[in-house]
C-alpha positions in Angstrom: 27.7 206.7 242.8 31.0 206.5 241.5 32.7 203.2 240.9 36.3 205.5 242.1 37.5 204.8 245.4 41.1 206.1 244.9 42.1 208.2 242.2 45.4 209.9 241.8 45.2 213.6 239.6 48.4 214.9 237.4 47.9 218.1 236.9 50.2 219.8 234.0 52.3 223.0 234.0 50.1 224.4 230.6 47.0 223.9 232.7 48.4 225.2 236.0 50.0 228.2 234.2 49.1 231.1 232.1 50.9 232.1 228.8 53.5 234.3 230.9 54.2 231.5 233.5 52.5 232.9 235.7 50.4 230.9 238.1 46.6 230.9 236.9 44.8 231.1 240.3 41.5 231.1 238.8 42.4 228.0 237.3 43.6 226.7 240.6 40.6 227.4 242.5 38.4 225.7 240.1 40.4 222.3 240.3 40.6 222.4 244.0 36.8 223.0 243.9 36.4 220.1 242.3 38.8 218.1 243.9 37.4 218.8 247.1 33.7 218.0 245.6 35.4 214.3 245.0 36.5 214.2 248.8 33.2 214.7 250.0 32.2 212.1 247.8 34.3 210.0 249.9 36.9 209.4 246.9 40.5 209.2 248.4 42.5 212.0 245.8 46.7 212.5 245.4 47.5 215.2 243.1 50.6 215.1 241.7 51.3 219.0 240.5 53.7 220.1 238.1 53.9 224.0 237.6 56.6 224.8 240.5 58.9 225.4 237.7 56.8 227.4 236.1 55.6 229.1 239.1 59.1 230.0 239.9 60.1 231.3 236.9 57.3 233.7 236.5 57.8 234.9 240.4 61.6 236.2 239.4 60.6 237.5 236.2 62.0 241.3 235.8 64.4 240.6 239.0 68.6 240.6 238.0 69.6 237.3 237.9 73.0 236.7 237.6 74.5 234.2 234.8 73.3 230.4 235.3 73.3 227.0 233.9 70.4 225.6 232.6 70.7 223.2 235.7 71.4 226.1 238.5 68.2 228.0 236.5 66.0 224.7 237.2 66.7 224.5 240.2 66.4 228.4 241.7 63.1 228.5 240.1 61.6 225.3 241.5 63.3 226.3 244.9 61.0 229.6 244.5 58.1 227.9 243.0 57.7 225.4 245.1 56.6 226.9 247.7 54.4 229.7 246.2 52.6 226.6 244.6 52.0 224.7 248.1 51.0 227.7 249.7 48.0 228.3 247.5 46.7 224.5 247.3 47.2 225.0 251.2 45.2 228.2 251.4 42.4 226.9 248.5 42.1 223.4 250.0 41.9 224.9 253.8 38.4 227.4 252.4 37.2 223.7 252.0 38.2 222.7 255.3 40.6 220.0 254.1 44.5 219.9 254.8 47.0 219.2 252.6 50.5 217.8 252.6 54.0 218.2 250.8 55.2 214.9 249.7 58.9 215.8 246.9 59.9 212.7 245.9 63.2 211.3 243.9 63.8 208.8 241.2 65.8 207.0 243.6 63.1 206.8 246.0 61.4 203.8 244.1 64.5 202.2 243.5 65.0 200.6 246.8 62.2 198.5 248.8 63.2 200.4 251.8 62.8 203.8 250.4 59.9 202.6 248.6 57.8 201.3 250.7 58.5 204.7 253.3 57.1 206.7 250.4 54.2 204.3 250.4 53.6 204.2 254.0 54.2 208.1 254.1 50.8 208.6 252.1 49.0 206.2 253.2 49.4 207.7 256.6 48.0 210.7 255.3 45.0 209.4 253.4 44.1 207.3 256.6 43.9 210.9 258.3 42.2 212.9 256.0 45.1 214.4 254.2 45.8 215.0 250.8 49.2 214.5 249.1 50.7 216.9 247.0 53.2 215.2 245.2 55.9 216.3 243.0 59.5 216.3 242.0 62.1 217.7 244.4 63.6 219.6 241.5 66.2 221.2 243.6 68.0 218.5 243.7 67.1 216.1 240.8 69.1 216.7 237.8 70.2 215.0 234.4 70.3 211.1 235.4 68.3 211.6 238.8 65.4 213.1 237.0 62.0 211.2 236.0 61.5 212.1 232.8 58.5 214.2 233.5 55.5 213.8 236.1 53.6 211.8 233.7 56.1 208.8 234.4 56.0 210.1 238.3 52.2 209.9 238.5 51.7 206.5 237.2 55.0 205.1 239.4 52.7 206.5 242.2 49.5 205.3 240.9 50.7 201.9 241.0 52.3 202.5 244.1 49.3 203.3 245.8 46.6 201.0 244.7 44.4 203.7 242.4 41.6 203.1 240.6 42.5 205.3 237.9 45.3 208.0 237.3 43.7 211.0 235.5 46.1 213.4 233.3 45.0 216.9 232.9 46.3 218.6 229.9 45.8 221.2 227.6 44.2 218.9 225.1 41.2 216.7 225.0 42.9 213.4 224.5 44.5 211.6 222.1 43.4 212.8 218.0 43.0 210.5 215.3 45.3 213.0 213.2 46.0 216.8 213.6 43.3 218.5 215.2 41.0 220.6 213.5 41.5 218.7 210.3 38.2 217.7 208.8 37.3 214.2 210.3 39.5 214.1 213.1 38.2 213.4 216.7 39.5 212.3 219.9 39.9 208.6 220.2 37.5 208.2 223.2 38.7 204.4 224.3 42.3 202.4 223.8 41.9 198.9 224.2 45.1 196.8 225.8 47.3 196.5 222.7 45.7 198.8 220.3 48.6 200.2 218.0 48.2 203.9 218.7 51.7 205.0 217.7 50.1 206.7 214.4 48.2 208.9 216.1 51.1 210.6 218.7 52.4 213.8 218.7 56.0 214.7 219.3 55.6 217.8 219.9 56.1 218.8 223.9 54.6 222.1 225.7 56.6 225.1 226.2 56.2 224.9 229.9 56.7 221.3 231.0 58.7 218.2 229.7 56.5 215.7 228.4 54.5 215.7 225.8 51.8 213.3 224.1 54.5 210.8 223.4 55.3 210.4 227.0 51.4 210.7 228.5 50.1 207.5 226.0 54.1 205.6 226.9 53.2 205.9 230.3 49.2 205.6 230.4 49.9 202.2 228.3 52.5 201.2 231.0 50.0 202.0 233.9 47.1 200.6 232.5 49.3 197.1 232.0 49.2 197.7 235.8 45.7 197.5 236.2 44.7 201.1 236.4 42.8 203.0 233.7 44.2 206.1 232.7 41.9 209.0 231.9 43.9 212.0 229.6 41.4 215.3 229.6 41.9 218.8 229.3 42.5 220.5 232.5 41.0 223.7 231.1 37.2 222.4 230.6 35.1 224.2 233.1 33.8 220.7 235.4 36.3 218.6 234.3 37.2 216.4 237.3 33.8 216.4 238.4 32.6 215.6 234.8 34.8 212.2 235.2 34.8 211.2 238.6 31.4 212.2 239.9 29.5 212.1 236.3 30.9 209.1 234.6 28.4 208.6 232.6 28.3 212.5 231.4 30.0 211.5 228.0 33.0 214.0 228.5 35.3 214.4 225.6 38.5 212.4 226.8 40.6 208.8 226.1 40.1 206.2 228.4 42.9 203.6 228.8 41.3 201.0 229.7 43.2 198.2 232.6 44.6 194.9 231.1 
């Protein structure tokens, strides 16, 4: 029995999407699979998706745009994206008879206690009834200053914001590498201790699809396990993968575990 009772799930645009930025549906229906697996378990889950972006920009591709900022293009695709994305969790979660619910969020939105604590109730609400939050960043409107820096640093604002047990980030990798991957002796680091001096061992490099990269993932899975959550970063793409964590703890699946001060 797992030890889970809450867990929130970041899902990443690489995993979400294929090489054309096109939404990969297979991949999709696998997650959602498992996700709803986790629900039967009696596990409360809160996605937080990025790929509406993505999504977006793979839906207009071969259509005549007309000349845009880098701001206006943002914002047209995730307008576009954003609701191809909910509409399949909706479909895929409702083959499972679950229901799912929108919930775009703002920067600003956890910068007042008012605003903040309507988020909170918001979800709650929806958890208490069954429901399962699909949260992400109302990119239509958040630009430059009013952005999060990516939905790394949203998922663990809303981890701590809702009590979880432990935020898991899906990825395209398996976790944190002692060096550059497939050099001779290099492995993931499977456990980070409170304080452990990692910095050697992070990437700057970011994905082609979303905004954060390893940098930002360990920043804000040290920040969120200060918090008392443990962070779990896995790769998305591992056939069993939530269920491997959640439902199998003790499965040994290749990941880093950040483990709650």
């Amino acid at each position: 029995m797992s030890r889970m009772k809450r867990i929130v799930v970041k899902i990443g645009s690489n995993v979400l999407t294929r090489a054309d930025g096109s939404l990969d549906f297979t991949r999709m229906s696998a997650l959602t699979d498992q996700i709803a697996d986790i629900r039967r378990a009696g596990i409360e889950v809160i996605i937080v998706s990025s790929g509406a972006v993505a999504s977006g920009r793979g839906e207009l591709k071969g259509m005549t745009l007309k000349a845009m900022s880098d701001v206006d293009q943002r914002q047209l695709y995730s307008a576009v994206g954003q609701a191809k994305l909910i509409d399949r969790y909706f479909e895929l979660f409702r083959d499972h008879g679950l229901v799912v619910g929108q919930v775009l969020t703002m920067k600003e939105n956890f910068s007042t206690p008012e605003q903040y604590t309507n988020q909170r109730n918001c979800m709650r609400v929806m958890l208490d009834n069954g429901v399962i939050p699909i949260v992400n960043e109302n990119d239509t409107v958040c630009v430059t200053e009013l952005m999060f820096t990516d939905n790394d640093e949203l998922s663990g604002l809303i981890s701590t914001m809702m009590d979880a047990d432990s935020l898991i980030i899906l990825s395209n990798v398996d976790g944190l590498y002692s060096g550059r991957p497939g050099d001779e002796g290099v492995e993931v680091i499977r456990t980070v201790e409170p304080g452990s001096d990692i910095d050697r061992y992070i990437s700057t490099s970011k994905s082609g699809l979303g905004r954060g990269g390893m940098v930002s993932k360990c920043g804000i899975a040290r920040q969120t396990a200060a918090q008392g959550v443990e962070v779990i970063i896995a790769n998305g793409k591992r056939e069993g993968i939530l269920s491997d964590l959640v439902l199998n703890e003790h499965s040994g699946t290749v990941c880093t575990r950040f483990l709650p001060s």
